[in-house]
C-alpha positions in Angstrom: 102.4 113.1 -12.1 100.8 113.7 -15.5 102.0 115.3 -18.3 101.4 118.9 -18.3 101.8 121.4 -21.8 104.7 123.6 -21.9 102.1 126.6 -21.4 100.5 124.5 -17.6 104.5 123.4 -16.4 105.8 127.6 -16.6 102.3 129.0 -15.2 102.2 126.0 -11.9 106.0 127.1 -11.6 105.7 130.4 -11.6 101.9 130.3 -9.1 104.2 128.6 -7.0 107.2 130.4 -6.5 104.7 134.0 -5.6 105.8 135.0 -1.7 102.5 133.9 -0.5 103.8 133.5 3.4 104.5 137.4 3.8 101.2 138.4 2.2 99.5 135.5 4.6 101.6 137.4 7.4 100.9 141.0 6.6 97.3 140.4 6.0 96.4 138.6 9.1 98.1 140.7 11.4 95.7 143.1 10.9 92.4 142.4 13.3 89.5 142.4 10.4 86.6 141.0 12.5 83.0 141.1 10.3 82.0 144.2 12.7 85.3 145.8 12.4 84.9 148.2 10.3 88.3 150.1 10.7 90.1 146.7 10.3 88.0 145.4 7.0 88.7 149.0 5.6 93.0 148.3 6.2 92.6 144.6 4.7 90.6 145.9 1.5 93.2 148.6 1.2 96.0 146.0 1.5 94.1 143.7 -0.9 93.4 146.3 -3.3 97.5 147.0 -3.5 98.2 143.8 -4.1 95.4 142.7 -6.5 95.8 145.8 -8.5 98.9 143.8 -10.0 96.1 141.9 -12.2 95.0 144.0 -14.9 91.4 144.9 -15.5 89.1 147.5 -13.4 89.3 147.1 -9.8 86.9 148.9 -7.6 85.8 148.8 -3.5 81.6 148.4 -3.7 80.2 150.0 -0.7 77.6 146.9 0.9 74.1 146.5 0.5 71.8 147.9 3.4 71.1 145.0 6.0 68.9 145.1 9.3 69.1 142.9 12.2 66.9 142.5 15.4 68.3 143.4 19.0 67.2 141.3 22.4 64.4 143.9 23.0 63.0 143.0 19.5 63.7 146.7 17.5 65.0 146.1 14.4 68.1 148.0 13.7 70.7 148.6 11.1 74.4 146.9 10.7 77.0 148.2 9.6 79.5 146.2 7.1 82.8 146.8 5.7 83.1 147.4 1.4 83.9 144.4 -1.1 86.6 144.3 -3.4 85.5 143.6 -7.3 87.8 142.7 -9.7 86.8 142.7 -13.7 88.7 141.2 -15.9 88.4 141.4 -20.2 84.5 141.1 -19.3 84.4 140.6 -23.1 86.1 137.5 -23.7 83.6 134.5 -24.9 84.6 132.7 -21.2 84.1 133.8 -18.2 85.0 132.6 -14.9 84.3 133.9 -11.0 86.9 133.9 -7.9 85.5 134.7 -4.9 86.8 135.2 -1.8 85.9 136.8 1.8 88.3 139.3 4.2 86.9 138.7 6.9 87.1 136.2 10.2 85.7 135.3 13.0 87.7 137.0 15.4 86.3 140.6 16.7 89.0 142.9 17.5 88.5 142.5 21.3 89.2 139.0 20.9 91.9 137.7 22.1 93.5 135.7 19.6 94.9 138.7 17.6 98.8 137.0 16.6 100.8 134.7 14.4 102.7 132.2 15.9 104.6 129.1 15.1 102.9 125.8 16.2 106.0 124.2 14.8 108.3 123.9 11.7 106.0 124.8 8.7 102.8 125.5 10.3 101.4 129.2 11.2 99.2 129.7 14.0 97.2 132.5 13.7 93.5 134.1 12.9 92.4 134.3 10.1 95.6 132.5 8.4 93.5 129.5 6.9 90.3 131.1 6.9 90.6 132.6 4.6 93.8 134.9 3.7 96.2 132.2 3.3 93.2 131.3 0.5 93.9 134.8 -0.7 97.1 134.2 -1.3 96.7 131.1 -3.1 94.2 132.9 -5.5 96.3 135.8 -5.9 99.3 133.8 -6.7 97.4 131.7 -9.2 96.4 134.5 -11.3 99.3 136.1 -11.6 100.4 133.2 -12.7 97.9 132.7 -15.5 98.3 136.4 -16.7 101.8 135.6 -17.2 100.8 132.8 -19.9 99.8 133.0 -23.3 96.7 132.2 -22.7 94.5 134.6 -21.4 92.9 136.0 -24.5 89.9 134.0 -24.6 89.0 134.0 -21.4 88.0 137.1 -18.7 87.0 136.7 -15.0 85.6 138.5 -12.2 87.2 138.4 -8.6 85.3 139.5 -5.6 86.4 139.2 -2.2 83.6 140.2 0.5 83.6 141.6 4.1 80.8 139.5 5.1 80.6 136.0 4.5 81.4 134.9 8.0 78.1 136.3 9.2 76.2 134.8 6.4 77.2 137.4 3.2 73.9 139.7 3.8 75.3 142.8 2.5 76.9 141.4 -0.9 74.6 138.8 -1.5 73.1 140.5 -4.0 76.7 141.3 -5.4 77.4 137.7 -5.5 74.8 137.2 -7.9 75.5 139.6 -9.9 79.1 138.4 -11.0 78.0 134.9 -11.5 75.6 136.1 -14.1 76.7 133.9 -17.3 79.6 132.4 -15.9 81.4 128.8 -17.1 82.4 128.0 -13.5 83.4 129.3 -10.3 85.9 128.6 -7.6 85.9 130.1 -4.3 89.1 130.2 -1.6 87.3 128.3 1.4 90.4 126.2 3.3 90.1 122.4 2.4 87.5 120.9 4.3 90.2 118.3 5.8 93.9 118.8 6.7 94.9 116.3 3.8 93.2 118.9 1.2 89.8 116.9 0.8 87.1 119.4 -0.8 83.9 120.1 0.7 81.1 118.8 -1.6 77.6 119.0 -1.5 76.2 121.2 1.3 72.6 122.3 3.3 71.4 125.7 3.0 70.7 127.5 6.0 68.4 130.4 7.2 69.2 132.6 10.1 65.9 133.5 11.6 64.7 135.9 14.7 60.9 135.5 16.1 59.6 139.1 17.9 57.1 138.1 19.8 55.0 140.4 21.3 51.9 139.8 24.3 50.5 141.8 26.6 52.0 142.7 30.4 50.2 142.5 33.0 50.6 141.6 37.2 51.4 138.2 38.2 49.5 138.3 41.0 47.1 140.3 40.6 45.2 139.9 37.1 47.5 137.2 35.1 45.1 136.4 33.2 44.5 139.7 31.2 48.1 139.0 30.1 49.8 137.6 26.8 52.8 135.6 28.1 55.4 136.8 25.4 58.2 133.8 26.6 55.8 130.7 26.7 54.4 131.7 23.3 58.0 131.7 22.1 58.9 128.4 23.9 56.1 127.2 21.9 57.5 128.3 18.9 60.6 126.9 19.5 59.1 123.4 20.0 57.1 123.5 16.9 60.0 124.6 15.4 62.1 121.6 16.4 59.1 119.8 15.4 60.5 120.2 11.4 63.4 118.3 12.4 64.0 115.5 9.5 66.3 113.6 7.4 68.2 116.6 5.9 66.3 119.3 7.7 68.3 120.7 10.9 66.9 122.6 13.3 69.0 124.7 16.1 66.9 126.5 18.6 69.7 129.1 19.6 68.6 131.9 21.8 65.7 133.2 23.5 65.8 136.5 25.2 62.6 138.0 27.4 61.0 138.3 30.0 61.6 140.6 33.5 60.6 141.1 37.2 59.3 137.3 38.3 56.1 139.4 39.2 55.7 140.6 35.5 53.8 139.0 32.8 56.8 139.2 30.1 55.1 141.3 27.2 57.8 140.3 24.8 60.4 138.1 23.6 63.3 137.1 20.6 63.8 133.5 19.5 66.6 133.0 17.6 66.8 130.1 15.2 69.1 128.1 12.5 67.7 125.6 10.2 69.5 123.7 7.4 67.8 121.8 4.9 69.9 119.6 2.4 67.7 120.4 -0.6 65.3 122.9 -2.3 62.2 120.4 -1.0 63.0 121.1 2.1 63.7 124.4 2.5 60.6 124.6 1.2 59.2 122.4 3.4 60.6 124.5 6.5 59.6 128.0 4.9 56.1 126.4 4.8 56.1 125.1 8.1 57.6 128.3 9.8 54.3 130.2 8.5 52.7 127.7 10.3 53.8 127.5 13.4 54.1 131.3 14.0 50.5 131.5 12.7 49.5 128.7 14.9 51.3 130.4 18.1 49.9 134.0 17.5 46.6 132.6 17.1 46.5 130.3 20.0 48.6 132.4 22.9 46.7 135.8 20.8 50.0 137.1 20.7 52.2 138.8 17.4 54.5 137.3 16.2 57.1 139.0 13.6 59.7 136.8 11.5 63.1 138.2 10.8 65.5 136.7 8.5 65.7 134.6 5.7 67.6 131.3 3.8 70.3 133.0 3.2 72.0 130.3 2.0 70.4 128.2 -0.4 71.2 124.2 -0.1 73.8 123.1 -2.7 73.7 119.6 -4.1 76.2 117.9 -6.2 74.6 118.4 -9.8 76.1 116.9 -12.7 77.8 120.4 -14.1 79.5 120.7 -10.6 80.6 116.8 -10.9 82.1 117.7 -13.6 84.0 120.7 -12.5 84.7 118.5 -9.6 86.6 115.8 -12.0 88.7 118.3 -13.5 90.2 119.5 -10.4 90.9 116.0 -9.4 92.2 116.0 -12.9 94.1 118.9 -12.4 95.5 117.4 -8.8 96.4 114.0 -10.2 98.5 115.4 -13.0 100.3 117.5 -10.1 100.8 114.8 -8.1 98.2 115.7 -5.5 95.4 113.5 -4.5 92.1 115.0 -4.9 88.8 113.7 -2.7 85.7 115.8 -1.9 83.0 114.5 1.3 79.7 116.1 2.0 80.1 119.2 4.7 77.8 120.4 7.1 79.1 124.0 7.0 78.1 126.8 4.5 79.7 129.6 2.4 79.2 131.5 -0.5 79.6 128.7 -2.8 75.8 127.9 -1.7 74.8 131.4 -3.2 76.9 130.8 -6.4 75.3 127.5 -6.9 72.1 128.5 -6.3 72.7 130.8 -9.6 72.8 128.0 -11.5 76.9 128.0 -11.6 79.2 125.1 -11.1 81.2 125.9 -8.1 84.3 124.2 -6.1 84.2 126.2 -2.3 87.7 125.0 -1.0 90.2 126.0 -3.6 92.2 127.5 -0.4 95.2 125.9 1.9 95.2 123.3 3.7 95.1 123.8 8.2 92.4 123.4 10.5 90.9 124.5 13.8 89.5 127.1 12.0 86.7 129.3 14.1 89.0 128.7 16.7 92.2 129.5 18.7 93.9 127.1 17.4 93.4 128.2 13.7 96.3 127.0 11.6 97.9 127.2 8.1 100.6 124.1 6.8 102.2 126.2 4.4 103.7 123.8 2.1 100.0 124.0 1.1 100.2 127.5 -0.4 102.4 126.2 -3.2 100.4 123.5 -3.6 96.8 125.0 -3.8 98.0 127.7 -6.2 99.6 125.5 -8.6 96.4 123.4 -8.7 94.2 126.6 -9.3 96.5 127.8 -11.7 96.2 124.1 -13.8 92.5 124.6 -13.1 92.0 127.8 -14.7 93.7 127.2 -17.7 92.0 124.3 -18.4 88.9 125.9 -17.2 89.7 128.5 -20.0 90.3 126.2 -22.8 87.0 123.9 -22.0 83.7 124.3 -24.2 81.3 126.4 -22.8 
């Protein structure tokens, strides 16, 4: 371990010692699925009692309007749950963003719903790594900052949304709004490996759904006056697959259509994911999108409606986030904790904090694994752990030049 001021030793202590385990408990007992709204509303409430221990203005923003497309192609709206927004001395010369989400993966009629004990020192449950155990670790590590003389110079904003797991569409906007003229940002992701390795650079990725519309007609009868809805979308979807390249993903998902086998199908929904590693190539794929469903509506003289968007923009390693990247290794080496960060294939809403031109690190939370599954888990020696390295972080993160 490394020498650490008076001022780091009594703030890592204290983020340590915080009862993270029963907030960890309490919190992911209760069900808060991205489309359960009744859940998300008992989780911000609990999260709002707990938070409101920092001091600052603390407020639940309602979400952002968002629309989504059905299998019959009508667009429709979708309903999310309110974010919790923290401010902190929004005056102070530094300031920093902690960002955080409340919901998971599991929808209340799933049927991993409760904690259990895979054995000694390891919690089972949904939701537990992913990401309220991260929760807890930010929590804990500001608490434990606040308690230190240091806080004067510095302010923060928290926000934990109700949305990322589905892709953050109703706080997007929110998102970059508190990383407006911030020093650096870290966000409570769980480690991208068991051992605590960070996640480092990552694609973006866009969600997109194709209504297409033809023209029905019989089968039998007169086929040719129709507009075969389905093949012009299997079309599309093989163009689309087309854009496949070195750091550009493509993930034909869905396709729904089509009826009665003596029916020309009038109409069909292709969903697709794609994932470019870099701004190039999302451009590249936004450009090639155009023309394919261009192409296809032309060729099968059928409509063809995009949906959706890159919601995540792709985040490379620049050298600002290198360098925030260093001190946390800095920070983990002077705790005793080895610090490594890999390339990840997954997203989160460090992608839209980069994007803003903010350093970010997007696994500040516990270590466990098997998340999205379940067979989620927390090691909770790691709650000690993560929060005393956040706390080192943000105190050095407060005393850095701008």
């Amino acid at each position: 371990m490394g020498e650490l001021s008076r001022t780091e030793q009594e703030a890592v202590e204290r983020a340590g010692a915080e009862p993270m385990l029963p907030q960890v408990q309490r919190w992911s007992e209760i069900n808060s699925g991205s489309g359960n709204l009744a859940g998300l509303a008992m989780v911000a409430g609990a999260l709002a009692d707990c938070f409101s221990a920092l001091p600052g203005e603390l407020k639940l923003r309602d979400p952002a309007r968002v629309t989504a497309v059905d299998p019959a192609g009508r667009e429709h709206e979708v309903g999310h749950g309110q974010h919790l927004h923290l401010t902190v001395r929004p005056s102070a010369p530094l300031q920093l963003l902690l960002t955080g989400h409340m919901d998971t993966v599991y929808p209340v009629d799933h049927p991993f719903q409760h904690l259990h004990w895979q054995e000694n020192g390891v919690l089972g449950g949904p939701g537990v790594a992913d990401m309220k155990g991260g929760l807890a670790v930010m929590l804990a590590a500001l608490k434990a900052v606040e308690a230190s003389p240091a806080t004067s110079n510095f302010g923060y904003e928290v926000l934990i949304n109700s949305d990322e797991e589905v892709g953050s569409p109703s706080s997007a906007a929110l998102l970059a709004e508190a990383a407006h003229g911030k020093r650096a940002a870290l966000t409570y992701e769980p480690a991208a490996l068991p051992d605590g390795t960070l996640a480092g650079a990552r694609p973006g990725s866009g969600n997109f759904s194709f209504v297409v519309t033809g023209r029905s007609a019989h089968a039998g009868r007169n086929p040719q006056n129709g507009r075969n809805a389905v093949i012009a979308a299997a079309d599309l979807a093989l163009r689309l697959r087309r854009l496949i390249d070195h750091g550009l993903s493509v993930n034909v998902a869905r396709m729904d259509g089509g009826g009665p086998n003596n029916v020309v199908p009038d109409h069909a929904v292709l969903r697709v994911n794609l994932r470019p590693a870099s701004a190039e190539l999302q451009a590249r794929a936004e450009a090639g999108i155009a023309t394919a469903t261009a192409e296809v509506a032309r060729e099968h003289e059928v409509a063809v409606h995009t949906h959706g968007s890159f919601g995540r923009p792709p985040k490379p390693l620049n050298p600002a986030t290198l360098q925030l990247f260093g001190l946390v290794e800095q920070a983990g080496d002077d705790l005793g904790q080895h610090i490594a960060w890999q390339p990840s294939g997954g997203v989160c809403d460090g992608n839209n904090i980069a994007a803003c031109g903010v350093p970010v690190v997007d696994t500040m939370g516990v270590r466990g694994g098997k998340i999205h599954s379940m067979e989620e888990y927390l090691i909770v020696e790691s709650l000690a752990e993560r929060a005393a390295l956040s706390a080192l972080t943000i105190l050095r993160l407060a005393r850095s030049p701008a």
